[in-house]
N, C-alpha and C positions, 0 to 999 in steps of 0.2 A: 529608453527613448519612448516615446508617448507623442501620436497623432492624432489629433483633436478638431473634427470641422465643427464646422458652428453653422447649420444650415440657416437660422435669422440674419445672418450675415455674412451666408458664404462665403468665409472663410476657414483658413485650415492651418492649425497651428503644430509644429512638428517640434516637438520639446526633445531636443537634444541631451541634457544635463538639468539638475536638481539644483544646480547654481542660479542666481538671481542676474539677472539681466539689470545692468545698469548702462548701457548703451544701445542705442539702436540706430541701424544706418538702410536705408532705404536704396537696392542696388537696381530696381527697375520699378516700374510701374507696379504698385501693388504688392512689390516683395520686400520685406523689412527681415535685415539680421538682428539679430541679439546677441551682446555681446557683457559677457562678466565682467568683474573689478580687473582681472589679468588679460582681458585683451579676447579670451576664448572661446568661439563660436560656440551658445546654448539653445539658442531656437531662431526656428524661421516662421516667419509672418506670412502667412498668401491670403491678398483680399483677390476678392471677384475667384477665387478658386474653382468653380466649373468650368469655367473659362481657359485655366490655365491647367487644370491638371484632371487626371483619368480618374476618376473618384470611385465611378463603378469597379472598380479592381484593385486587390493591392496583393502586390506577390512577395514574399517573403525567401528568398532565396540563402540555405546553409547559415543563418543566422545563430550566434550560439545564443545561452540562455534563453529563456521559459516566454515562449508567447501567450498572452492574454490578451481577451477580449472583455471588451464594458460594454454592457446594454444601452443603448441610445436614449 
């Protein structure tokens, strides 16, 4: 899983799976699913994201495997 803002465009992309998105369905305002060939939620879309979500923080709670970070 892989969380990616995009401050030019305040948005925040939350990559679920390594699978290719061939659907997208927009369930609120500025929130768009993605969905694989098999139906399988692979990522979420958040525009206007300062707006809608806590940025300053992100808690990782009992997670298994290897956390890593990327330079901005």
């Amino acid at each position: 899983m892989r969380l990616s803002y995009h401050r030019d465009t305040d948005s925040l992309y939350i990559d679920l799976s390594e699978a290719t998105s061939v659907d997208s369905v927009e369930v609120s305002d500025g929130v768009v699913l993605d969905y694989d060939a098999n139906g399988n939620l692979v990522g979420i879309d958040i525009d206007r994201a300062s707006e809608k979500v806590a940025l300053q923080r992100l808690v990782l709670s009992a997670m298994p495997g290897v956390l890593e970070t990327a330079a901005s």
